[in-house]
C-alpha positions as CSV (number, residue, x, y, z in Angstrom):
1,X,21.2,19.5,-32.2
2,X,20.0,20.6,-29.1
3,X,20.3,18.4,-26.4
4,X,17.5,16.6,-24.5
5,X,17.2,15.4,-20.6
6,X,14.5,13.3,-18.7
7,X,14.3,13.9,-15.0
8,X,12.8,10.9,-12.6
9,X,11.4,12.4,-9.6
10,X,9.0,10.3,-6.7
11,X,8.2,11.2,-3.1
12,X,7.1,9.3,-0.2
13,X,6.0,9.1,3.0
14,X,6.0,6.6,5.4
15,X,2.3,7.4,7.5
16,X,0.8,9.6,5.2
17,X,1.5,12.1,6.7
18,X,4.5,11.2,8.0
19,X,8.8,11.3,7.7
20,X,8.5,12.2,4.2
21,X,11.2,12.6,1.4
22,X,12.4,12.9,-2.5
23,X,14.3,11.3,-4.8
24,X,15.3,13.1,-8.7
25,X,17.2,11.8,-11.4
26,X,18.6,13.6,-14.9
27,X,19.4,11.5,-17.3
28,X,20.7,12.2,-20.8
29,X,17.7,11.0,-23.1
30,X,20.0,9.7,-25.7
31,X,22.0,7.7,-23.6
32,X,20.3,7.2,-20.5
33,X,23.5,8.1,-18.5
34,X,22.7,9.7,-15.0
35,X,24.2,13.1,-15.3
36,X,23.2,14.4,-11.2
37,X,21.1,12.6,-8.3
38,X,19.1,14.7,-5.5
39,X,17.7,12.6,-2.4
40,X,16.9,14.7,1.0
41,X,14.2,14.1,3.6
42,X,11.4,16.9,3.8
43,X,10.1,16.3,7.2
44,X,6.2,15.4,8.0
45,X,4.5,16.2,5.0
46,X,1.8,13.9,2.9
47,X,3.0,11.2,-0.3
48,X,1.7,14.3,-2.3
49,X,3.9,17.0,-1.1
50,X,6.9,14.5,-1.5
51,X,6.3,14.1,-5.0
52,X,6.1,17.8,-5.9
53,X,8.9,18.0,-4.0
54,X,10.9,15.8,-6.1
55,X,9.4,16.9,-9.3
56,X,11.1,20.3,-8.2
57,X,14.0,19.0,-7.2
58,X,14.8,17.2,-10.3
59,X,14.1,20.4,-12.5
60,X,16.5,21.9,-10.8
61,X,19.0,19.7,-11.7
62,X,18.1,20.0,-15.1
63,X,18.5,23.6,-14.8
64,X,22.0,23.7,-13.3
65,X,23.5,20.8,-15.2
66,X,22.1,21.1,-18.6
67,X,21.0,24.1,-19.1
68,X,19.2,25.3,-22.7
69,X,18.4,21.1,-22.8
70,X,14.6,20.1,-23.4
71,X,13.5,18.4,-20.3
72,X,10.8,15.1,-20.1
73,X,9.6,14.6,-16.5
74,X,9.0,11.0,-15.9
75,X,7.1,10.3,-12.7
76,X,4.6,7.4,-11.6
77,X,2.4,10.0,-9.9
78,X,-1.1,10.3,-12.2
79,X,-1.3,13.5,-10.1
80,X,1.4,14.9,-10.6
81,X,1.9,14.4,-14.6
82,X,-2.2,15.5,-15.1
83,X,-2.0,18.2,-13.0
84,X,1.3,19.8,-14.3
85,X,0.2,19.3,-17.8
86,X,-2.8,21.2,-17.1
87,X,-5.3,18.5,-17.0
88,X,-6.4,18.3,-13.5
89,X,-7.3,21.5,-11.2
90,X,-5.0,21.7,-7.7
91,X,-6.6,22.0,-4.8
92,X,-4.1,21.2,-2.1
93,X,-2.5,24.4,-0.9
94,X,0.9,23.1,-0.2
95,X,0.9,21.9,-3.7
96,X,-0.1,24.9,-5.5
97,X,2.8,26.5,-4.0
98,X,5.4,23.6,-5.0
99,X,3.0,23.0,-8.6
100,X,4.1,27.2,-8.6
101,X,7.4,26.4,-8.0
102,X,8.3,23.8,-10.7
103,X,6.4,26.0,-12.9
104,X,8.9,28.6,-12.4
105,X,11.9,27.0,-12.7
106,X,10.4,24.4,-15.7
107,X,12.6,24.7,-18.9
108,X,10.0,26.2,-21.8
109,X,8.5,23.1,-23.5
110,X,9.1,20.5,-20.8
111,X,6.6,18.1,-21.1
112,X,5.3,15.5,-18.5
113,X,4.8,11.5,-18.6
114,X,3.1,9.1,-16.7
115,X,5.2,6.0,-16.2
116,X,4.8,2.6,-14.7
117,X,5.8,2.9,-11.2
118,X,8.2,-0.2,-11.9
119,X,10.0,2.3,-14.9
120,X,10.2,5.0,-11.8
121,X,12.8,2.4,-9.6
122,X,15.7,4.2,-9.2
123,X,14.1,7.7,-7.7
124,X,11.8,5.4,-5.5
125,X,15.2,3.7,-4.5
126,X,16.7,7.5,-3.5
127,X,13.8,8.6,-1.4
128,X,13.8,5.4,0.4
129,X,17.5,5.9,0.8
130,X,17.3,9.2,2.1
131,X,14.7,8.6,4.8
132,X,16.8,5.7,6.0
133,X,19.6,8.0,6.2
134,X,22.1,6.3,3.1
135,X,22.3,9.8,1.8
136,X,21.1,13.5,1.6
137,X,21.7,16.0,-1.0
138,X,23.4,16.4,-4.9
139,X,25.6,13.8,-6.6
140,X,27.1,13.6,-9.6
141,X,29.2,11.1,-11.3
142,X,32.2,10.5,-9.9
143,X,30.7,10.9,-6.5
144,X,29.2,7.4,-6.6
145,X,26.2,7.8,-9.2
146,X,26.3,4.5,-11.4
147,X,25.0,5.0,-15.2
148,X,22.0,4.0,-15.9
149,X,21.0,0.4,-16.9
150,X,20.7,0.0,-20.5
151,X,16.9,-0.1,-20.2
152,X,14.1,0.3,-18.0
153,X,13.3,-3.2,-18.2
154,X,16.5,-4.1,-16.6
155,X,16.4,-1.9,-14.0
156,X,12.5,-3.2,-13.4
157,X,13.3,-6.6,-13.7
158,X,16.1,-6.7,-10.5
159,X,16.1,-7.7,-7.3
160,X,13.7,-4.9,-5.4
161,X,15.1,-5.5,-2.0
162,X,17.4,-2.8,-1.3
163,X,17.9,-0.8,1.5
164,X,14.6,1.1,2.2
165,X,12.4,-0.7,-0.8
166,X,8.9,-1.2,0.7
167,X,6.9,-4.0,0.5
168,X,3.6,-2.6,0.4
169,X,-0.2,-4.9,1.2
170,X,-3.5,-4.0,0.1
171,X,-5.5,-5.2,2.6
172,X,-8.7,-6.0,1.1
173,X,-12.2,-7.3,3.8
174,X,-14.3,-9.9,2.5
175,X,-17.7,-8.9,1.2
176,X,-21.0,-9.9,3.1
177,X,-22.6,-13.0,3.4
178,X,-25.5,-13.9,5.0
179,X,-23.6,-14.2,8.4
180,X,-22.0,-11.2,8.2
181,X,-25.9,-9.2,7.9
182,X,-27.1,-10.9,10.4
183,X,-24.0,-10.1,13.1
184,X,-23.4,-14.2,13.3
185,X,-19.9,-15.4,14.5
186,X,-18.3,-17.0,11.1
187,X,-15.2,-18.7,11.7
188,X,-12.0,-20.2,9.5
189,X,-11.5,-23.4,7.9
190,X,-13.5,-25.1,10.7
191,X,-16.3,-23.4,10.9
192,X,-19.7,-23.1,8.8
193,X,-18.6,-21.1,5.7
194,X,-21.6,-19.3,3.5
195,X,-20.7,-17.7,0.3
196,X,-20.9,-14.2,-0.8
197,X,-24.4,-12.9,-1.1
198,X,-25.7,-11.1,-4.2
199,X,-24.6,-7.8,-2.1
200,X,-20.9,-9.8,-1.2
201,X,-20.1,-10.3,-4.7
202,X,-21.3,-6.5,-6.1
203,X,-18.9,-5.2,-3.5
204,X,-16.0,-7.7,-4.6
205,X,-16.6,-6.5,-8.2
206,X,-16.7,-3.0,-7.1
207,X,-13.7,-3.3,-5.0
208,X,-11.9,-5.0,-7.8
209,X,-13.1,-2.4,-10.6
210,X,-11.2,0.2,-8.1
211,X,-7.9,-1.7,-7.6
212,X,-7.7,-1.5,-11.6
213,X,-7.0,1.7,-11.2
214,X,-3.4,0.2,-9.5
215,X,-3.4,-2.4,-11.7
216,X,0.3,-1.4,-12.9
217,X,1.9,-1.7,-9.2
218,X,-0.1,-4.8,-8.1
219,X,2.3,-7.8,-8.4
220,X,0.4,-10.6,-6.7
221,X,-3.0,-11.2,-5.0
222,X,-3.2,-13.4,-2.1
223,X,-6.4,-14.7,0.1
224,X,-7.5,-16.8,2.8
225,X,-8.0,-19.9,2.1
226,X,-11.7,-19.2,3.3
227,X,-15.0,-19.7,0.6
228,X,-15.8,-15.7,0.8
229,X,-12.4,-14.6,0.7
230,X,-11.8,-16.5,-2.0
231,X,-14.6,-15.6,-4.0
232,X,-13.9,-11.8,-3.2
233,X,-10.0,-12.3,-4.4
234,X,-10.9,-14.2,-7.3
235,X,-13.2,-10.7,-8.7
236,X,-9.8,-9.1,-7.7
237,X,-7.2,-11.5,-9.2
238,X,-9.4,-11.7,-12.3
239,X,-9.5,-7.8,-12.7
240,X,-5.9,-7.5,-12.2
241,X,-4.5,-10.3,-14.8
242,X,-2.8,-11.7,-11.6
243,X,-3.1,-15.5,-10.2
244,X,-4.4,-16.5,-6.7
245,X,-2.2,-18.1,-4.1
246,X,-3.5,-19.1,-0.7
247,X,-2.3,-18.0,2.8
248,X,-3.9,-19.7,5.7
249,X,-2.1,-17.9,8.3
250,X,-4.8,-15.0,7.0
251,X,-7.8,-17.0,7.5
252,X,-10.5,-15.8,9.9
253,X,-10.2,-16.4,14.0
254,X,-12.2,-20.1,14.9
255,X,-15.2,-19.3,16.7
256,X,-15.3,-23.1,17.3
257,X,-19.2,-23.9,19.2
258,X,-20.2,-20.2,18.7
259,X,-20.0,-20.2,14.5
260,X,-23.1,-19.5,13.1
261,X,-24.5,-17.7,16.4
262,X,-25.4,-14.3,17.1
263,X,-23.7,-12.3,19.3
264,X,-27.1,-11.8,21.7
265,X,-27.4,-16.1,21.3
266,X,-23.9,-16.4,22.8
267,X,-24.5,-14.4,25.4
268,X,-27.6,-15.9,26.5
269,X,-26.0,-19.3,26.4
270,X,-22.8,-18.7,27.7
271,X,-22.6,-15.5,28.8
272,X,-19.2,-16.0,31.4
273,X,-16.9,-17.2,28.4
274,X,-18.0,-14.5,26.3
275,X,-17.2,-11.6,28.9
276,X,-14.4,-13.4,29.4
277,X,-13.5,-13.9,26.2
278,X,-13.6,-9.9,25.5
279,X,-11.6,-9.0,28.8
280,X,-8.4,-11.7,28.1
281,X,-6.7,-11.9,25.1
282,X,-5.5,-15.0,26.0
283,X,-9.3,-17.0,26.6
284,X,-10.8,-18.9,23.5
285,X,-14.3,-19.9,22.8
286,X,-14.8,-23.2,23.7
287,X,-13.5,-25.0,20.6
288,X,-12.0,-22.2,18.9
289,X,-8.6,-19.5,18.7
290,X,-7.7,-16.7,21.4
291,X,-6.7,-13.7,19.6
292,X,-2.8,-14.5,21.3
293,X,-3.3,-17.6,19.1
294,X,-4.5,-15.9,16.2
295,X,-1.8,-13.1,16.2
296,X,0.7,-15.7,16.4
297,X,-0.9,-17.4,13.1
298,X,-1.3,-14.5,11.5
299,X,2.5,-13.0,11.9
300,X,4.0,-16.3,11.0
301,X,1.6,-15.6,7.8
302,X,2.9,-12.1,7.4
303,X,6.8,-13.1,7.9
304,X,6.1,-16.0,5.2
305,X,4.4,-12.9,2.7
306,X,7.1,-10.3,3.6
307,X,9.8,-13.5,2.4
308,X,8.5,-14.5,-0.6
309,X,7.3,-11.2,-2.0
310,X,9.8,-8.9,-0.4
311,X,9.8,-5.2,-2.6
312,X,6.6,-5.6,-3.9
313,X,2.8,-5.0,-3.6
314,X,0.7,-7.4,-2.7
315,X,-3.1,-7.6,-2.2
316,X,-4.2,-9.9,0.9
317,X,-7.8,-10.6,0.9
318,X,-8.6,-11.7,4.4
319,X,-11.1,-11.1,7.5
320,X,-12.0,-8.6,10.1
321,X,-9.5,-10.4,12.8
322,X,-6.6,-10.8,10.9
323,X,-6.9,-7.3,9.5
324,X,-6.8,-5.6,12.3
325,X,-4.4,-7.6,13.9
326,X,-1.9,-6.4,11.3
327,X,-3.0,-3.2,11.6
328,X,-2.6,-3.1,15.4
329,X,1.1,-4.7,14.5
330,X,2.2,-2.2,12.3
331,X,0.8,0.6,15.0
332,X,2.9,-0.8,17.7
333,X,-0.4,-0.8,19.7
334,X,-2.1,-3.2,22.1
335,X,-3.9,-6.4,20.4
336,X,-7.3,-5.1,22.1
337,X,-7.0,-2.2,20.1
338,X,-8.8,-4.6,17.9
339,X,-12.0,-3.7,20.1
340,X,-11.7,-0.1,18.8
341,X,-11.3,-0.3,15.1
342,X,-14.1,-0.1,12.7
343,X,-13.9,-2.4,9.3
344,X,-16.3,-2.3,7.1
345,X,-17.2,-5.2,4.1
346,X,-14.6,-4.9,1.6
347,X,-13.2,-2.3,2.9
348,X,-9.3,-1.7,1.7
349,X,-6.5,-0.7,4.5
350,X,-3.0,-0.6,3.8
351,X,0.2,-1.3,5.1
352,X,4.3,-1.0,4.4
353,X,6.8,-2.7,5.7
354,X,10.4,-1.1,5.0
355,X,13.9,-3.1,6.3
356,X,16.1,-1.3,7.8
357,X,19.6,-1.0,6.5
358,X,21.6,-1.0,9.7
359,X,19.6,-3.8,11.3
360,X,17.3,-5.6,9.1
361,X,14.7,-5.7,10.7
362,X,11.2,-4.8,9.4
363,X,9.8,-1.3,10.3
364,X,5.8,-1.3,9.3
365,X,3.9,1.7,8.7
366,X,-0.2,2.2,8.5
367,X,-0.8,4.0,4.7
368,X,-4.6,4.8,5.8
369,X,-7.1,2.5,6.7
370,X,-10.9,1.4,6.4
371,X,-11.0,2.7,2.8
372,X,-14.1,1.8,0.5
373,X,-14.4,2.0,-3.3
374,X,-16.3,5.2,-4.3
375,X,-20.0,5.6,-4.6
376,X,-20.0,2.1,-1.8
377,X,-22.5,2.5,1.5
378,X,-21.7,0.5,4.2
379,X,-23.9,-1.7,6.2
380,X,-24.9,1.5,8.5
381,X,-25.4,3.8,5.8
382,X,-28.7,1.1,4.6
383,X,-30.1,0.6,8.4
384,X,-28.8,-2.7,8.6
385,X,-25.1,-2.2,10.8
């Protein structure tokens, strides 16, 4: 009977590009036992490149320690699967020549499969491993490879907080109301709180519609406790199958006397605390938040998300402020870099936090940022921002 192998391959990198690596795993199909393990960093290279890389990787294994065996690749890359099954055309340079590669060294008849990213664990778990420096290169049992789990499920179903296991937020803007069209202040809690226009709730469906598309690695959906971020995460929760939890450390800045004012009415009526306001971090408007207070609100929020859903990905439905607060976090950079980012309605950012094994302490990375569903214009693009 001749014998029959899957390999597990993923990639990652941490910035996109960024410090990038691979994990592979062959397994004997019958009894799921891990026959090798590969895990080695790459360098800067793309999410991409790190998956071809493992895909490669892990049919090399398959070469040199079952050879003559029918091989299934298993990877949670869409990409990856359509494009080495001959589905999808590759445009990417650096992966025609790795696509070339795994070509060449692929066992006639190996077939590819799209998996569930949570049935692709224990390579995720590698690559992590091998960017935080647990390991680097071949191992084989006896060298400290465990045999598999007796399913998928059971490997899926523990504890993802392991050295180097990410927890990944989808950073999803509100969409417009009838503040945010006309350029009025519009607070938190305390402030006046319109809902989503007709426009604000087609982008929340649209936005939504898109995230479907990651509908098998969401695992919870999170908002501000705020009327149009709720409205915009319940379009998302709803398209996902997920509930809705609340985090008020995400809710919008308080404006405080300014909510509901345009930018040119503030500065005609109090001029001094608004310039004021844009040169100190520290200065409030009169009844509201600095953005030092605000930061502080919403880190205690992202420390109390990072607990609870620690390994996992999360979508955050929140505000301009708190967004790029995060953003700035995760950057290392000054909180006024606020002043210089551009966010658009229901526009989707995200960002990973990874601990680190030797200290653990939370490293965060910025995945890519400003992002908007496709075939969506923003504000600009219709004369109106």
């Amino acid at each position: 009977m001749t014998r029959r192998v899957v390999v597990e391959a993923d990639g990652g990198s941490r910035g996109n590009p960024g410090p990038a690596s691979y994990g592979a795993v062959l397994r004997d199909a019958a009894s799921g036992a891990v026959l090798a393990e590969d895990a080695r960093t790459i360098g800067v290279a793309t999410n991409n490149v790190a998956e071809y890389s493992g895909l490669v990787a892990g049919l090399a294994l398959a070469v040199e320690h079952a050879p003559g065996a029918v091989v299934e690749v298993r990877m949670d890359s869409k990409l990856v699967v359509e494009q080495m099954s001959g589905r999808w055309k590759i445009k990417h340079a650096d992966m025609k020549v790795l696509a070339a590669e795994a070509a060449a060294i692929a066992p006639e008849g190996t077939t590819y499969t799209w998996v569930p990213r949570a049935e692709n664990a224990h390579a995720d778990r590698l690559a992590n491993e091998a960017l935080d420096g647990v390991r680097d290169g071949v191992s084989l049992p006896g060298d400290g490879v465990a045999d598999a789990p007796e399913s998928a499920a059971e490997e899926a179903s523990s504890p993802a907080t392991g050295p180097g296991e990410p927890t990944t937020i989808v950073l999803v803007r509100h969409g417009v109301t009838p503040h945010t069209t006309g350029r009025r202040f519009s607070g938190g809690l305390g402030g006046d709180n319109p809902a989503l226009s007709e426009e604000g709730r087609e982008q929340a469906a649209e936005v939504a519609a898109w995230l479907v598309e990651l509908k098998e690695s969401i695992d919870a959906v999170v908002t501000s406790p705020v009327r149009r971020t709720r409205e915009t995460a319940e379009a998302v929760a709803s398209a996902l199958g997920l509930p809705l939890t609340e985090e008020p450390g995400f809710a919008e800045m308080e404006f405080g006397e300014w909510d509901g004012m345009t930018f040119t009415e503030v500065a005609e009526r109090d001029q001094e605390r608004m310039e004021a306001w844009f040169a100190d971090m520290a200065v409030a408007p009169p009844g509201g938040e600095s953005f030092l207070e605000v930061r502080e609100r919403v880190l205690a929020g992202l420390d109390r998300l990072l607990d609870e859903h620690a390994g996992r990905t999360v979508v955050v439905v929140s505000h301009v402020t708190p967004i790029k607060t995060l953003v700035a976090h995760v950057m290392e950079a000054p909180l006024d870099a606020l002043f210089r980012m551009e966010l658009a309605p229901a526009a989707v950012s995200v960002i990973a936090f990874y601990p680190d094994p030797r200290t653990g302490e939370r490293r965060g990375s910025l995945r890519f940022f400003n992002a908007l569903a496709p075939g969506r214009r923003t504000l600009r693009d219709t004369g109106r921002w």
